[in-house]
Backbone bond lengths (Angstrom), bond angles and torsions (degrees), N, CA, C in turn:
res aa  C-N    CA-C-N  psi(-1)  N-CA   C-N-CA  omega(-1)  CA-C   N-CA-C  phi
1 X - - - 1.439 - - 1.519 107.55 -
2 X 1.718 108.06 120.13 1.762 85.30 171.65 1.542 111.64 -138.42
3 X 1.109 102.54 144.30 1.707 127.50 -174.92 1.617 120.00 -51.53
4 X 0.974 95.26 113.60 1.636 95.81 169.18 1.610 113.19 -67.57
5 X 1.403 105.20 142.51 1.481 122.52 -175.55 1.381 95.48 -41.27
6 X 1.608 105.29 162.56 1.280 110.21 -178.29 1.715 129.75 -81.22
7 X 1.366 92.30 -26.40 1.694 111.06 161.48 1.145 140.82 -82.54
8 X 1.278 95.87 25.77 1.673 120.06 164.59 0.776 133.78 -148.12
9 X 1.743 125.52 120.19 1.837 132.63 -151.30 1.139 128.35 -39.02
10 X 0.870 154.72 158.24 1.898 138.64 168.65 1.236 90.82 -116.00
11 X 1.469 147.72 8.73 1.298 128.45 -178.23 1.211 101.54 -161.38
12 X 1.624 123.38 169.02 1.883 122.34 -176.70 1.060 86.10 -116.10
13 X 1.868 131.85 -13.54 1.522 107.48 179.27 1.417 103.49 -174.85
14 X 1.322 99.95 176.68 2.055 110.40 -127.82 2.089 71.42 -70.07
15 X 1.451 129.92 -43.61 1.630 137.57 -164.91 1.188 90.64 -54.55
16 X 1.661 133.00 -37.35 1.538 113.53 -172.50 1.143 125.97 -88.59
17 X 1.793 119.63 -27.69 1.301 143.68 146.87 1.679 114.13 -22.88
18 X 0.879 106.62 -67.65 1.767 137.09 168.38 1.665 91.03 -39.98
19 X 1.464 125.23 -79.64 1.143 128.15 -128.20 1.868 90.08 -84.33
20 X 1.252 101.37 -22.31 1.429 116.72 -174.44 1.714 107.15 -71.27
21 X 1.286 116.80 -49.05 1.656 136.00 166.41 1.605 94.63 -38.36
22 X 1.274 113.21 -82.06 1.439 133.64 -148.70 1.469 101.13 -51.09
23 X 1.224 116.91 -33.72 1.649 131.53 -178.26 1.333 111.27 -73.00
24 X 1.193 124.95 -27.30 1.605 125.23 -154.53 1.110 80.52 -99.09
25 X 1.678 131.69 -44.57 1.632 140.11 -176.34 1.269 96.21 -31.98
26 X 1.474 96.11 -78.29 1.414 106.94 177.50 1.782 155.65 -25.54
27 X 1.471 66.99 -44.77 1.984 100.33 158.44 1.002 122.19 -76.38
28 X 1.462 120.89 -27.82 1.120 117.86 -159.39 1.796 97.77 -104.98
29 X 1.195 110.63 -31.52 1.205 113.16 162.70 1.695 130.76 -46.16
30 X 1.371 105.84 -60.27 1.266 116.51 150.08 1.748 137.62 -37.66
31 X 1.140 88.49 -32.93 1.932 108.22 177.85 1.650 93.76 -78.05
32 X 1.438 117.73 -44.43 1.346 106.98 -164.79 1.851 108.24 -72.12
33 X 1.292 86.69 -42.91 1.755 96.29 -165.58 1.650 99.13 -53.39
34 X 1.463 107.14 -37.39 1.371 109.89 -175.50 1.726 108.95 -66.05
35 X 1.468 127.28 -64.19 1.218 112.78 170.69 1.573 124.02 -47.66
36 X 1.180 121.43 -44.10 1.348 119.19 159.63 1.698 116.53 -24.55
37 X 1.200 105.40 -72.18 1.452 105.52 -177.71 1.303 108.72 -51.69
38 X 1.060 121.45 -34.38 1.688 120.98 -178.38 1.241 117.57 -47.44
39 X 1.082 95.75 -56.68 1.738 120.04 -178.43 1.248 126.52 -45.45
40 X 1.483 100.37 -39.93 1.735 135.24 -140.08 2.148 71.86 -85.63
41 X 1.233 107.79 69.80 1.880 91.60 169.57 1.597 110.38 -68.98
42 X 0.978 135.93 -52.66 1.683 141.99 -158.53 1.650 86.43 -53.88
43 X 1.615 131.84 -58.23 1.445 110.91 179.35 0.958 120.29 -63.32
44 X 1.581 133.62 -50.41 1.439 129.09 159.33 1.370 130.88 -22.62
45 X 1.519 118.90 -43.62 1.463 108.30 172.11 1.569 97.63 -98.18
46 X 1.214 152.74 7.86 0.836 147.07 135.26 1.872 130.19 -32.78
47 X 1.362 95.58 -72.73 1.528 121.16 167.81 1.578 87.02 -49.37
48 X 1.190 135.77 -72.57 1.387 160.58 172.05 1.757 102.54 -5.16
49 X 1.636 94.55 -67.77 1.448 95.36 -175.98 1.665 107.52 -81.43
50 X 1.593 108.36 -26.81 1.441 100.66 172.41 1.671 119.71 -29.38
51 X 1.234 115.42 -61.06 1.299 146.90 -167.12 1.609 97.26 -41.67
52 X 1.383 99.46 -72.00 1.670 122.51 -165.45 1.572 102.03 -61.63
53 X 1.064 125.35 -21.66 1.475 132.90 -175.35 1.634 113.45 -91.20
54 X 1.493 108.97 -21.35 1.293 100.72 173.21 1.747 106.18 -121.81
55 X 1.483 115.68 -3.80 1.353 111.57 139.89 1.652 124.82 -46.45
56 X 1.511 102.15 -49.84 1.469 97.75 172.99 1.621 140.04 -69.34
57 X 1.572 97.01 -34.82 1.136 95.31 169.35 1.878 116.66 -85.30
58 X 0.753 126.05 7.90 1.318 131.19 113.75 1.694 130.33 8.49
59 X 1.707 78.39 -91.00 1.440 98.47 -159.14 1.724 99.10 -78.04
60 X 1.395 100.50 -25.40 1.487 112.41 177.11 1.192 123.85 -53.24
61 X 1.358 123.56 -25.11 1.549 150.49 -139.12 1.474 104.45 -132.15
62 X 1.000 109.15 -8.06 1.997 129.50 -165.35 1.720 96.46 -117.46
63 X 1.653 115.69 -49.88 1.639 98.80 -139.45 2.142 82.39 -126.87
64 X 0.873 122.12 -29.46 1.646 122.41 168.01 1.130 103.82 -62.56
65 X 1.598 103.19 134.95 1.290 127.48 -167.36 1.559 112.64 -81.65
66 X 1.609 132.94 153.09 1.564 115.84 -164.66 1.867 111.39 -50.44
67 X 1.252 99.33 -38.10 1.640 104.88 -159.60 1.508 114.13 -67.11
68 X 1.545 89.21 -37.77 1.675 99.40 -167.43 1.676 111.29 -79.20
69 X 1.673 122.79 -33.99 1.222 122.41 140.80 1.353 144.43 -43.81
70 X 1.805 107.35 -38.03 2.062 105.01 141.59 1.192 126.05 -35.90
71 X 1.919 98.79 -65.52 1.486 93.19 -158.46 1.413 114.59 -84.10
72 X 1.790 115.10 2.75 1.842 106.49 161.03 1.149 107.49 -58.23
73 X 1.518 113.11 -56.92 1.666 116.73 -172.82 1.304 115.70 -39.32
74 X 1.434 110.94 -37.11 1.799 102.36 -150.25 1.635 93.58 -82.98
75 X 1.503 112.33 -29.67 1.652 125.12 -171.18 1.567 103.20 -64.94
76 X 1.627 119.80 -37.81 1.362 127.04 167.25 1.336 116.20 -57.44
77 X 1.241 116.62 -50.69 1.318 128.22 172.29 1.444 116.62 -30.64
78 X 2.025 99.92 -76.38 1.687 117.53 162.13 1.270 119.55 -29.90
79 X 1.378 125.83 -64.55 0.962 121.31 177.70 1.304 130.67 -69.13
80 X 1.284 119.74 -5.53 1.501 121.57 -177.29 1.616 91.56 -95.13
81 X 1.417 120.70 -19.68 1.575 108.78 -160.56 1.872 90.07 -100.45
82 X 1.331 129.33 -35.12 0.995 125.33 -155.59 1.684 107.17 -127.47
83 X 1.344 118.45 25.03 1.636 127.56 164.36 1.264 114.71 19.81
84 X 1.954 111.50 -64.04 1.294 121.89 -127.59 2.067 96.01 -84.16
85 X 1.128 118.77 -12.45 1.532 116.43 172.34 1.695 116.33 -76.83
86 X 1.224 86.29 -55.95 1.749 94.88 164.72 1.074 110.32 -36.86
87 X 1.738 129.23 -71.76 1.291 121.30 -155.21 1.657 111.46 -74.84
88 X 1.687 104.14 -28.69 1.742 91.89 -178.85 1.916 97.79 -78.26
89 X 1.064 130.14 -25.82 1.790 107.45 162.14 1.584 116.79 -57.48
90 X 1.162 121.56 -42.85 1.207 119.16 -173.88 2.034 110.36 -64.53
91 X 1.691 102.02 -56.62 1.270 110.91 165.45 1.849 115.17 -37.80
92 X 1.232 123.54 -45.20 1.241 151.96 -178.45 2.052 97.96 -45.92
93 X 1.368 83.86 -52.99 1.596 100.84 -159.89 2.042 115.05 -80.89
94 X 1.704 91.98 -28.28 1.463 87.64 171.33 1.509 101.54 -81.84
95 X 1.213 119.98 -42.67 1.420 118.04 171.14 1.893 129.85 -15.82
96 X 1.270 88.05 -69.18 1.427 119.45 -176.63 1.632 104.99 -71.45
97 X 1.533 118.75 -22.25 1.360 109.53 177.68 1.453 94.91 -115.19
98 X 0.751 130.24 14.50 1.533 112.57 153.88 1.784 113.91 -95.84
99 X 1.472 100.08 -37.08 1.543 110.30 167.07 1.649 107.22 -38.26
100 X 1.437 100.49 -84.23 1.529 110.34 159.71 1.713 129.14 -12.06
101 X 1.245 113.65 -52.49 1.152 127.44 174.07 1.582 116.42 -67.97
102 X 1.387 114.30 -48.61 1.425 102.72 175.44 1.530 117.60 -89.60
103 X 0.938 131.03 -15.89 1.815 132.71 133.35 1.302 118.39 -6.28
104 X 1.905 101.69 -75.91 1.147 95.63 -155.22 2.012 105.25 -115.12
């Protein structure tokens, strides 16, 4: 964008002045919202992984066989209804590898 010299009007009247302001606002508003988003990384790889997550299930939905796609579901299911086994195996497992770790 470039500026006309300073000794010469940008407008014939105070309504176009105005209408001329409100526009650049505008522009300039737009420029910001746009770098903003740029910035904004945590949504970017967000949206990012959005993508890759329903790319996969996808392929999940394409190349998994009928049975073995049941019994993820039903295991999702379990675990969404009954947490508390999952987490003491999992708890179980950092345990044992951190044990592990200062061992060896």
């Amino acid at each position: 964008m470039t500026q006309p010299p300073h000794d010469e009007p940008t407008a014939d009247s105070v309504a176009e002045l105005r209408e001329q302001v409100e526009q650049t606002r505008r522009e300039l508003g737009e420029t910001v919202g746009s770098l903003a988003a740029k910035a904004d990384v945590k949504a970017r790889v967000q949206e990012k992984a959005g993508h890759v997550q329903e790319k996969a299930g996808r392929i999940w939905e394409e190349k998994a066989p009928e049975p073995v796609r049941r019994r993820a579901e039903q295991s999702v299911r379990t675990a969404r209804q009954k947490p508390w086994p999952l987490l003491a195996v999992a708890g179980a497992a950092i345990l044992w590898l951190a044990w592990r770790r200062r061992r060896g």
